[in-house]
MARLUM-382906 format. One line per 5 residues: number of its first residue (from 1); their letters; for each residue x, y, z of N, C-alpha, C. Coordinates in pm, 1 decimal, padded with zeros to 6 digits, always signed. Example, Ala and Ser with C-alpha at 12.3 -4.5 7.8 and 13.67 -1.06 7.14 Angstrom:
<atoms>
1	as	+01319.0:-00569.0:+00780.0:+01230.0:-00450.0:+00780.0:+01320.0:-00330.0:+00780.0; +01285.0:-00225.0:+00708.0:+01367.0:-00106.0:+00714.0:+01290.0:+00003.0:+00787.0
</atoms>
This chain:
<atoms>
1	xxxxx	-00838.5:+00678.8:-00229.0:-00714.3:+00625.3:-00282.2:-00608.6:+00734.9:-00284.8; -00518.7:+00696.9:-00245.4:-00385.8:+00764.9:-00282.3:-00376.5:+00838.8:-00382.4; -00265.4:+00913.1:-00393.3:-00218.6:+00992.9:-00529.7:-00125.9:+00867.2:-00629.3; -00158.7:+00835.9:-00740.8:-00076.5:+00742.4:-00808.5:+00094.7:+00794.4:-00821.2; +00205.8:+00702.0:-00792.8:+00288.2:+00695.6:-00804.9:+00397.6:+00637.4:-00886.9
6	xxxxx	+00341.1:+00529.3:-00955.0:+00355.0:+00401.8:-01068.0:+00267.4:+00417.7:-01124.2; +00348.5:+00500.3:-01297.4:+00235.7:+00510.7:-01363.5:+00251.6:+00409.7:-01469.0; +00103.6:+00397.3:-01534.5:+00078.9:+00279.3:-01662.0:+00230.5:+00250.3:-01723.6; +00284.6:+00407.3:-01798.7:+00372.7:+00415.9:-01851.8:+00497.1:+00352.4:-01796.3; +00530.3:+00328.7:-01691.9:+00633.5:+00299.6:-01592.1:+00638.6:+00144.1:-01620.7
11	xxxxx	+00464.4:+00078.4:-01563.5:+00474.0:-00062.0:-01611.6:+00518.0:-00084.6:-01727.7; +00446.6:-00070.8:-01820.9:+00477.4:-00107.2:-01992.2:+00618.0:-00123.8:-01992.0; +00685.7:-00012.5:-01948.0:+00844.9:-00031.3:-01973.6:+00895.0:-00168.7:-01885.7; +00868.2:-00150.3:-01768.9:+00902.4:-00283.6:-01676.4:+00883.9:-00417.1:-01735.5; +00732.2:-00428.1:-01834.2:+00674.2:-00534.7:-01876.7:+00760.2:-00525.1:-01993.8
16	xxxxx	+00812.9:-00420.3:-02062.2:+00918.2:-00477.5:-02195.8:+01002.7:-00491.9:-02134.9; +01059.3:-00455.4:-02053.9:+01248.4:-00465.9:-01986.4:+01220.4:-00665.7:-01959.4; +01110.3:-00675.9:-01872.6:+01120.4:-00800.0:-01848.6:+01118.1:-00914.1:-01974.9; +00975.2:-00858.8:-02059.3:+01029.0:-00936.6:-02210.9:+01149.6:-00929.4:-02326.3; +01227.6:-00809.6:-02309.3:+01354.0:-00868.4:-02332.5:+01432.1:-00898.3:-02265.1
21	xxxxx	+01492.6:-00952.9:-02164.3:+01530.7:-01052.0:-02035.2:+01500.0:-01145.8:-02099.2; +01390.2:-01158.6:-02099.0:+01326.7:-01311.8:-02134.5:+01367.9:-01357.8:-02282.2; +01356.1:-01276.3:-02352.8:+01369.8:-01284.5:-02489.5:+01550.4:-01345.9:-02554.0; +01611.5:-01225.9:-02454.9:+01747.2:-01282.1:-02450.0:+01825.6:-01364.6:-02447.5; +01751.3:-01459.8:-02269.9:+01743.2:-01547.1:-02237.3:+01714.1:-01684.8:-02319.3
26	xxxxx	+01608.3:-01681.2:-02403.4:+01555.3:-01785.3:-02499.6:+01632.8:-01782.3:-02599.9; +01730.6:-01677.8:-02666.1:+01782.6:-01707.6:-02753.3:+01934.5:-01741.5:-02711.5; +01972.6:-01769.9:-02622.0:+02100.7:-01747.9:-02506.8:+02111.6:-01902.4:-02464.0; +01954.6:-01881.7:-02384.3:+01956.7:-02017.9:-02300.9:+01855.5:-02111.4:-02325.7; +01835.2:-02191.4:-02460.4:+01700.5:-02193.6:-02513.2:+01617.8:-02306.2:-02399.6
31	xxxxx	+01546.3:-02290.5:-02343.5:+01460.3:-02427.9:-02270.9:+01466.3:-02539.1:-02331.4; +01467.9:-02660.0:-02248.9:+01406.5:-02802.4:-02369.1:+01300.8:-02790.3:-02439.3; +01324.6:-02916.5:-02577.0:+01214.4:-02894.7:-02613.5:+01061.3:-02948.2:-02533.7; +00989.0:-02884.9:-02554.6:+00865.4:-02907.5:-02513.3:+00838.9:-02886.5:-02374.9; +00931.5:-02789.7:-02324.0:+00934.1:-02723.4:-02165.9:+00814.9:-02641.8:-02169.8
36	xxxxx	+00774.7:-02547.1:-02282.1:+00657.7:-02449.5:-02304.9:+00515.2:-02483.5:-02332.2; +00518.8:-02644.2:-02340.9:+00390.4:-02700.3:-02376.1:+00361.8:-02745.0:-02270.0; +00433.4:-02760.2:-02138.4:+00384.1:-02839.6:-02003.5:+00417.6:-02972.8:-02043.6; +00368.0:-03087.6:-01954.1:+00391.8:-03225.3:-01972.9:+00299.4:-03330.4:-02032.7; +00172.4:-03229.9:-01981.1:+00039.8:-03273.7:-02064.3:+00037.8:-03202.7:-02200.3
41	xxxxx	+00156.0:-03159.5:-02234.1:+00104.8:-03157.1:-02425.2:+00027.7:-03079.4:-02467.1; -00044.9:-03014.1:-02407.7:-00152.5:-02921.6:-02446.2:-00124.9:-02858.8:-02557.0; -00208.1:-02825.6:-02694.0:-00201.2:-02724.9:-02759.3:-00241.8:-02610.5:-02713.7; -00211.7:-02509.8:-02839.3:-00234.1:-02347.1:-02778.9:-00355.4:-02326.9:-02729.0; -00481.1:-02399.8:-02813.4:-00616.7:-02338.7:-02800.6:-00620.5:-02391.3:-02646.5
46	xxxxx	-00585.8:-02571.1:-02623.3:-00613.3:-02618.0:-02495.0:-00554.0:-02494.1:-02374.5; -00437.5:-02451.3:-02398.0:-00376.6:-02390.9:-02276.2:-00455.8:-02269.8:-02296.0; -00530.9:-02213.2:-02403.9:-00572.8:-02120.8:-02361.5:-00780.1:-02128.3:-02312.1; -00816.5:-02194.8:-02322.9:-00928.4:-02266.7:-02274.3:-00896.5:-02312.2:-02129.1; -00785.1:-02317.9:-02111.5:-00759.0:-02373.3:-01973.9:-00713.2:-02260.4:-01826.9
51	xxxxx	-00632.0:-02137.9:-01926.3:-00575.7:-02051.0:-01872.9:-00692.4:-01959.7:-01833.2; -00806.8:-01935.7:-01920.5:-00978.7:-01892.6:-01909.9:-01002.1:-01929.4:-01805.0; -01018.7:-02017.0:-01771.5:-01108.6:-02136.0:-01696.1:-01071.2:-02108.9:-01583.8; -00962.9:-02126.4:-01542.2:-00850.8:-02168.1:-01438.4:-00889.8:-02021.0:-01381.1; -00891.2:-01895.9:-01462.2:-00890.7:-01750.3:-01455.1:-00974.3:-01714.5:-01347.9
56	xxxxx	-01111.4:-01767.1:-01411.6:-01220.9:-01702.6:-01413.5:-01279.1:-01820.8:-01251.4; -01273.4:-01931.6:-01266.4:-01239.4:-01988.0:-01098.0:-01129.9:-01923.2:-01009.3; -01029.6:-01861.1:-01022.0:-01029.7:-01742.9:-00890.2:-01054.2:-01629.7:-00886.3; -01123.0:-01577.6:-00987.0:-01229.3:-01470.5:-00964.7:-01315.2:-01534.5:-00896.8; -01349.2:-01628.1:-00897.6:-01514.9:-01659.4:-00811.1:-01446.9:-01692.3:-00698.1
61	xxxxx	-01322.5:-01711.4:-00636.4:-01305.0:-01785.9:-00512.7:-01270.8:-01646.0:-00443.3; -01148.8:-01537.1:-00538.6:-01083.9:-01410.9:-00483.2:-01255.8:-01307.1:-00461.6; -01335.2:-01337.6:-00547.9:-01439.9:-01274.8:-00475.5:-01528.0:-01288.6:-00389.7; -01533.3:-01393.4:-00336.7:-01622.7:-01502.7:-00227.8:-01497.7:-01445.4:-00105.3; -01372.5:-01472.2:-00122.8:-01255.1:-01452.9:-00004.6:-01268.3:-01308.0:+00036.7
66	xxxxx	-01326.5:-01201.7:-00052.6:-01318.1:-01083.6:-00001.0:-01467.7:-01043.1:+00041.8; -01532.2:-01096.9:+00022.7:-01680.8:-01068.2:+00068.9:-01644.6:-01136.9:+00216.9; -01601.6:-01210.9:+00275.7:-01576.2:-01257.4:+00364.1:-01433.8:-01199.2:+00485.2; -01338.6:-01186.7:+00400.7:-01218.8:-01123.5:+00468.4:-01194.6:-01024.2:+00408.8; -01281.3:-00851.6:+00427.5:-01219.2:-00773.3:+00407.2:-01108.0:-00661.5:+00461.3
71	xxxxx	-01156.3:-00659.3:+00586.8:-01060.9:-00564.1:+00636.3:-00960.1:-00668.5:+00713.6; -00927.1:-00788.1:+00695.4:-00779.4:-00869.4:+00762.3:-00699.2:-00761.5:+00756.9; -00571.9:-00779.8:+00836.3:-00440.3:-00693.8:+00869.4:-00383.1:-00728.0:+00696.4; -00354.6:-00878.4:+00649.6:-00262.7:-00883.9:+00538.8:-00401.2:-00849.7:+00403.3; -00491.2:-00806.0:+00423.8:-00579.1:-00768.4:+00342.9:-00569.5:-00595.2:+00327.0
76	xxxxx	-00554.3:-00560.0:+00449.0:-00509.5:-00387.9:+00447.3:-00381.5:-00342.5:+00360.7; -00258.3:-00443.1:+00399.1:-00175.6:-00442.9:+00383.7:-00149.6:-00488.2:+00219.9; -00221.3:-00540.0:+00177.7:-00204.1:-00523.2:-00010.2:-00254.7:-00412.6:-00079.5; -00364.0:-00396.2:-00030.0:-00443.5:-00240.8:-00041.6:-00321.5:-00162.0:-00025.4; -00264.4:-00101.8:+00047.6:-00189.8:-00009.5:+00096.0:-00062.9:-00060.6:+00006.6
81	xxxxx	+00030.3:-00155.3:-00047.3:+00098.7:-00167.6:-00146.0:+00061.6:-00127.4:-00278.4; -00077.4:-00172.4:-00319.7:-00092.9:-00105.2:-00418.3:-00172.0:+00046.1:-00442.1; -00172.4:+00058.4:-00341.1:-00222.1:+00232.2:-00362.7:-00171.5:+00301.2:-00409.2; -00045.4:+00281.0:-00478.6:+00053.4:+00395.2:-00564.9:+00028.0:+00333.7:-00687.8; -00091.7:+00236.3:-00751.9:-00087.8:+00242.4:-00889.7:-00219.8:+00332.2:-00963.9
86	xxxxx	-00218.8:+00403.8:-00999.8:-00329.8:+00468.0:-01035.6:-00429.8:+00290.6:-01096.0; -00575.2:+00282.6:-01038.6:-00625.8:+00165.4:-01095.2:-00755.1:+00226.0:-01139.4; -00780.7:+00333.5:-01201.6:-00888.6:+00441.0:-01254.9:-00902.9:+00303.2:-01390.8; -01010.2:+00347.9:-01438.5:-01052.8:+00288.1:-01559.5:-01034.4:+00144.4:-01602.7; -00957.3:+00099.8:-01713.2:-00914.3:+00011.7:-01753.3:-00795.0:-00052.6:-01732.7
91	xxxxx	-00749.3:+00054.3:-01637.1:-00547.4:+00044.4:-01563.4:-00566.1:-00094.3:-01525.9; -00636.7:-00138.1:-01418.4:-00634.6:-00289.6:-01375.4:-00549.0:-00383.7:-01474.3; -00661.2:-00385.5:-01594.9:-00619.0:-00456.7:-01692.8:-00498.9:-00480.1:-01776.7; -00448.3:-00344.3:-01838.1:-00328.2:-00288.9:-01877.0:-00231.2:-00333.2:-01791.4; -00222.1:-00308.0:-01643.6:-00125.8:-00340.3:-01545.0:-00092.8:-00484.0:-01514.1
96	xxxxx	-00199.1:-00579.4:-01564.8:-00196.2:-00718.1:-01540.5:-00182.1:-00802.9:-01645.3; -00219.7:-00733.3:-01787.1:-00120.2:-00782.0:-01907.9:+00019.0:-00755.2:-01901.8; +00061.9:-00665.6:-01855.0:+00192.5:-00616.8:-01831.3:+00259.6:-00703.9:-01742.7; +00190.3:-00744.9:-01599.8:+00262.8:-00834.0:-01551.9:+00251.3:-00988.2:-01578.1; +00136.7:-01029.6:-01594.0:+00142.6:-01143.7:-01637.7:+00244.3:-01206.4:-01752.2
101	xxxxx	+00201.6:-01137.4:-01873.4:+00309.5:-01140.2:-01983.1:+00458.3:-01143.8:-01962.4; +00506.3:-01007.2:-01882.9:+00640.1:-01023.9:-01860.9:+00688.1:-01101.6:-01756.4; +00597.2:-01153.0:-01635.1:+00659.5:-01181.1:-01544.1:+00653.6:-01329.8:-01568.6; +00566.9:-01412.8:-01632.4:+00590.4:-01499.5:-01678.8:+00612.6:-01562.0:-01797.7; +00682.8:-01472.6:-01890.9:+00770.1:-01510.2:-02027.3:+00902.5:-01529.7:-01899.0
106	xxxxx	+00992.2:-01437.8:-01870.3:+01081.4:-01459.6:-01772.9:+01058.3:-01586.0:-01665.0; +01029.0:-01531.0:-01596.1:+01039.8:-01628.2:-01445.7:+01000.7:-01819.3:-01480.3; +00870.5:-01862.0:-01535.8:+00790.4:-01968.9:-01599.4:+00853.1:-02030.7:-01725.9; +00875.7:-01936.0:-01857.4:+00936.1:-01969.1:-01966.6:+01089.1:-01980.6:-01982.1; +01180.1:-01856.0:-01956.9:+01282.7:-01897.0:-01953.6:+01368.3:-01888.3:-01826.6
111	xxxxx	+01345.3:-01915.1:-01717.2:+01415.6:-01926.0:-01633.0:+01429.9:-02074.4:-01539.6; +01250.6:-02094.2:-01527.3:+01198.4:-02185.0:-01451.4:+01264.1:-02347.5:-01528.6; +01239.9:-02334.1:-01670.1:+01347.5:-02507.1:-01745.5:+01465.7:-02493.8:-01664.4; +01547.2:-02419.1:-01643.8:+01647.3:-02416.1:-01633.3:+01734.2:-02449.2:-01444.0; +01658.1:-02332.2:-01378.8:+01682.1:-02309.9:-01260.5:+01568.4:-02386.7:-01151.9
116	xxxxx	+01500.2:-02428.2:-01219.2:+01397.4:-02557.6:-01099.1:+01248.8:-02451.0:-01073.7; +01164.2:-02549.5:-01009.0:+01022.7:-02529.8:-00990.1:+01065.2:-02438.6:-00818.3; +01153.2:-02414.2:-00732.2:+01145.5:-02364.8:-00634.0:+01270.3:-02267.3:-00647.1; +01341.9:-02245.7:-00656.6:+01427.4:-02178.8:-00709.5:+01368.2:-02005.2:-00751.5; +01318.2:-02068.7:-00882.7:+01251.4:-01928.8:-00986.6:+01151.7:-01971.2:-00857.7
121	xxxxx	+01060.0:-01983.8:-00814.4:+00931.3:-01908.8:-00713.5:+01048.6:-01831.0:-00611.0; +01144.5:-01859.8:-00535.1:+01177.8:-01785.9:-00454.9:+01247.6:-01657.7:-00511.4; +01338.1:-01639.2:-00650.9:+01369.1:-01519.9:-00734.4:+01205.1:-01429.5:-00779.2; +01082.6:-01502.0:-00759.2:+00991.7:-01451.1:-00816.7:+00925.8:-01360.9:-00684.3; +00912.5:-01407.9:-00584.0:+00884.5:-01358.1:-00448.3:+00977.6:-01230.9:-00416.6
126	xxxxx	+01109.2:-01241.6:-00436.3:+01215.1:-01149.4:-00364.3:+01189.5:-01029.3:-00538.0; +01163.1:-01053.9:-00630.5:+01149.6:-00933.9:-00730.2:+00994.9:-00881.6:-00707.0; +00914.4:-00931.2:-00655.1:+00809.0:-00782.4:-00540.3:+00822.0:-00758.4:-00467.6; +00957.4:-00789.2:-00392.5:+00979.2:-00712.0:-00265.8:+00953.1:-00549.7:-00307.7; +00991.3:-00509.9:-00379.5:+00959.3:-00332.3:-00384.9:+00817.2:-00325.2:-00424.2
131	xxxxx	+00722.5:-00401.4:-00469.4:+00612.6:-00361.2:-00539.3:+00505.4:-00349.0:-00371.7; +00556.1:-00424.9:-00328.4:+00476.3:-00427.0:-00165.0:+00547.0:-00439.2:-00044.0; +00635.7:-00290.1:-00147.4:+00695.8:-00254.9:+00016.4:+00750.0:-00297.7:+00162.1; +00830.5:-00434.7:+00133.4:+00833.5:-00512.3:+00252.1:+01011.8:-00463.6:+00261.0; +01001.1:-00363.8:+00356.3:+01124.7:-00311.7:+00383.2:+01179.3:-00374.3:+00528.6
136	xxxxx	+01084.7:-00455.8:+00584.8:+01102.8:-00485.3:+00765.7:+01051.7:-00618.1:+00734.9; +01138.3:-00729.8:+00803.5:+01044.0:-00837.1:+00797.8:+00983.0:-00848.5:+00958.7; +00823.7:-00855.2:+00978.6:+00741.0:-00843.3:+01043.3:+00635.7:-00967.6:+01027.6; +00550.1:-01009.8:+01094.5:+00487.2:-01100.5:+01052.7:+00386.5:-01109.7:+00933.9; +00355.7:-00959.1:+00897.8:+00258.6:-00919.1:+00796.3:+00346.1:-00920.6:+00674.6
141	xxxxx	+00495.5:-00885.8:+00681.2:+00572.3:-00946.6:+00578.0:+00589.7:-01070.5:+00551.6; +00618.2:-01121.1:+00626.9:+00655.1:-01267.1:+00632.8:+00542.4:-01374.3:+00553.6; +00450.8:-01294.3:+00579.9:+00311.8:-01373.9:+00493.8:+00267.4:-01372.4:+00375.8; +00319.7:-01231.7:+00337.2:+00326.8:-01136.8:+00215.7:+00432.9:-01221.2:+00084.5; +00538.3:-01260.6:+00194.2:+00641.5:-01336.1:+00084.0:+00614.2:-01468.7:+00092.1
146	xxxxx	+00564.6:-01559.9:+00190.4:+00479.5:-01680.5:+00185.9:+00361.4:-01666.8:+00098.7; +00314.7:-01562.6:+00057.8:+00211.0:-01588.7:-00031.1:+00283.8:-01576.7:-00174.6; +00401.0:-01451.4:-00160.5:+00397.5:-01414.3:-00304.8:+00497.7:-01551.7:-00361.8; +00555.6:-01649.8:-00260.0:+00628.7:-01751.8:-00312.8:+00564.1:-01936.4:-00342.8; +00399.4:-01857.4:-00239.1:+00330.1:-01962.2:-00272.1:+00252.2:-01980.3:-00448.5
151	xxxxx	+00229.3:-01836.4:-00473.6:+00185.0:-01784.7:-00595.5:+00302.3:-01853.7:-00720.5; +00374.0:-01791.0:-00626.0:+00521.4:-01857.2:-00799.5:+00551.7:-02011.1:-00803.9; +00529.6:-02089.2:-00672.0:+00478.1:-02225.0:-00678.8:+00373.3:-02285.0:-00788.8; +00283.0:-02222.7:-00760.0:+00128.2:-02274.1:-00808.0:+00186.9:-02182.0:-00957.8; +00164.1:-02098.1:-00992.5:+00244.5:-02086.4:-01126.1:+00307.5:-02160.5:-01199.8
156	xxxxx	+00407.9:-02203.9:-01085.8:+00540.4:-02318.9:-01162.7:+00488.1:-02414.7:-01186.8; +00419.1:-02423.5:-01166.1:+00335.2:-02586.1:-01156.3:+00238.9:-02609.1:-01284.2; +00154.5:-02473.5:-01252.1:+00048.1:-02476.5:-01386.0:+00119.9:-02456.0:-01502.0; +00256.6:-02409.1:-01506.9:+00315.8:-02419.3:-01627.6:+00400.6:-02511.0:-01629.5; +00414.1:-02596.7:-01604.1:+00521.2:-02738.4:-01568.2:+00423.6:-02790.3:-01650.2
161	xxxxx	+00254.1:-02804.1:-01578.2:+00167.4:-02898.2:-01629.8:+00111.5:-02875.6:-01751.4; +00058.0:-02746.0:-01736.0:-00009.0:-02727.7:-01849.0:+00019.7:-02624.1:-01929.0; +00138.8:-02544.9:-01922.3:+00198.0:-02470.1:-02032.0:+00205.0:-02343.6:-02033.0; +00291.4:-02290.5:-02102.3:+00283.9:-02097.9:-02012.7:+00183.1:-02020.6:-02081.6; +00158.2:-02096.5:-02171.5:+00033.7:-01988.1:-02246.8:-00083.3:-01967.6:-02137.7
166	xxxxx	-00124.9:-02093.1:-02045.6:-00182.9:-02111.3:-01943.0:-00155.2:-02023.5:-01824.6; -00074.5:-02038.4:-01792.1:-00012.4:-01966.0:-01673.3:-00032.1:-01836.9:-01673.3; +00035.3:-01763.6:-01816.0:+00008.1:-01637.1:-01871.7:-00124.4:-01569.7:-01871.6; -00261.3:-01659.4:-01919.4:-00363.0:-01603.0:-01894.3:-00392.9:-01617.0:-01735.5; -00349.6:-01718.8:-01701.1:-00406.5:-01752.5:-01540.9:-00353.3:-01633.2:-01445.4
171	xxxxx	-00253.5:-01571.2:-01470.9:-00185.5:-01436.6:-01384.4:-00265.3:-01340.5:-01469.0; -00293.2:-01326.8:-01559.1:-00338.6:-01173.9:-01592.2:-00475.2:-01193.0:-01549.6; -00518.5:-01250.8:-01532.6:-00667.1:-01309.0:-01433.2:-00678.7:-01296.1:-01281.6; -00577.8:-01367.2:-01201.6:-00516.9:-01322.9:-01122.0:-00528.4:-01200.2:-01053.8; -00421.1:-01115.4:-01180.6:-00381.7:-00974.3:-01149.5:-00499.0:-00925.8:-01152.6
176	xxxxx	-00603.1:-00897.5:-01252.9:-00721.3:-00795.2:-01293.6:-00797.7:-00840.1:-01167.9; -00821.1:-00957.5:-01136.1:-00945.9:-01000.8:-01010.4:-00885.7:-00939.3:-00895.2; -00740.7:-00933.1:-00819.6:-00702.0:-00870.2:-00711.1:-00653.6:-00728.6:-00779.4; -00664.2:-00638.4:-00824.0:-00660.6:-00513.1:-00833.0:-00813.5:-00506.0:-00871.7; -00859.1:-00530.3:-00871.1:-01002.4:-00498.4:-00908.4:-01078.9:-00464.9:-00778.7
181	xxxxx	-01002.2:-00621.6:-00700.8:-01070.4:-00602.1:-00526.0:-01032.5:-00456.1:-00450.4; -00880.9:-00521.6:-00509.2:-00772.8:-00357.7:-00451.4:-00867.5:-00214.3:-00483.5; -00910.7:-00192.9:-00586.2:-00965.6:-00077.1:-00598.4:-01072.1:-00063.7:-00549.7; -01190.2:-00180.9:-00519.9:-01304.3:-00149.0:-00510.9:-01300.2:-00124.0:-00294.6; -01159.8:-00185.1:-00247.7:-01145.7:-00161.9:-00133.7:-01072.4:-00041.2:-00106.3
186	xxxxx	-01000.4:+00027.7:-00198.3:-00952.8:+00143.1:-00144.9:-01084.1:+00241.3:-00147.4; -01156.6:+00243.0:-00275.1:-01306.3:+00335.9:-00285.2:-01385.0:+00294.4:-00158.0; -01373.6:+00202.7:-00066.1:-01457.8:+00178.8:+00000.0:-01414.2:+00273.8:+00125.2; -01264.5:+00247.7:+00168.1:-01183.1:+00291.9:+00259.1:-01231.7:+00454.7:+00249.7; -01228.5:+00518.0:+00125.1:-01220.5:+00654.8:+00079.3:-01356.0:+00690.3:+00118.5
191	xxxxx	-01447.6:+00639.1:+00037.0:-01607.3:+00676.0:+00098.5:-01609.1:+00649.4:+00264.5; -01569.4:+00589.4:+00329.2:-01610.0:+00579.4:+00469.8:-01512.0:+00680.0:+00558.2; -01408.5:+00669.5:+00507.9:-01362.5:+00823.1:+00592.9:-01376.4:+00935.9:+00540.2; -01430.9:+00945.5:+00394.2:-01475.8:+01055.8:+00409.6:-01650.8:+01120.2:+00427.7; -01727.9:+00986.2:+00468.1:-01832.2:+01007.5:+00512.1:-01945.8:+00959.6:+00434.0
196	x	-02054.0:+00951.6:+00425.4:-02172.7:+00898.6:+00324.9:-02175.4:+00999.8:+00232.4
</atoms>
């Protein structure tokens, strides 16, 4: 792995800058009522029994997909975006409360009532343009932002339906299962060039 470049400390701030945005926003631009509960009504415990659930089924699918597609071109190519986060220890985790939390209090909670279900996914896609480096659009980009706008879709959705408390755990699940891969594929990359 790389030398880390984005450190913990760096997120945290990003993940508060984004929760007050958001915070602002809600007291500025408040959502309808019952925009935060989804349409199915869910209470907290439901969305969060659901946000678990939902979690822990793409861990089993993101780990079945990488036992199968590891070295793809757009599989190298996330590896290599995130190689500037130090993901030593418990960072995974830390880094994916950070984004989950902030990126969907903002984008899901107060943006998405307001500005539509496709809209906020395409503002949500173009704000990682810097996190994965897509300075050229190329076809390995092009897929990169088809995914990261397919992601803020399926987001918008699970919180349309079933509520951001949902959504919220469902990205920090998300996040920890693909940096988890991310790391266990850069250690892999590292042990093989540098030998048994």
């Amino acid at each position: 792995m790389t030398t880390a470049t984005i450190s913990l400390r760096r997120q945290a701030i990003t993940c508060a800058a984004l929760c007050t945005v958001a915070a602002l926003l809600f007291l500025l631009w408040p959502p309808p009522a019952g925009a935060l509960s989804g349409t199915l009504g869910l209470d907290w415990a439901d969305q969060l029994l659901a946000g678990i659930g939902l979690g822990a089924l793409y861990w089993g699918v993101a780990e079945a997909a990488y036992r199968f597609l590891p070295n793809g071109k757009g599989s190298q190519a996330v590896v290599d975006s995130y190689s500037r986060l130090d993901l030593s220890g418990w960072r995974p985790l830390w880094i994916s409360l950070a984004a989950g939390l902030g990126e969907e209090l903002l984008f899901r909670g107060a943006l998405q009532p307001h500005l539509g279900l496709w809209f906020t996914s395409a503002l949500f896609a173009l704000a990682h343009v810097k996190a994965y480096r897509i300075d050229r659009l190329d076809r390995t980009t092009l897929l990169q932002l088809g995914g990261l706008f397919g992601a803020g879709v399926a987001l918008g959705a699970l919180a349309w339906f079933l509520g951001l408390l949902t959504v919220i755990l469902f990205h920090v699940a998300m996040d920890v299962a693909g940096l988890l891969l991310v790391r266990r594929a850069a250690l892999g990359t590292a042990v093989s060039s540098n030998g048994p």
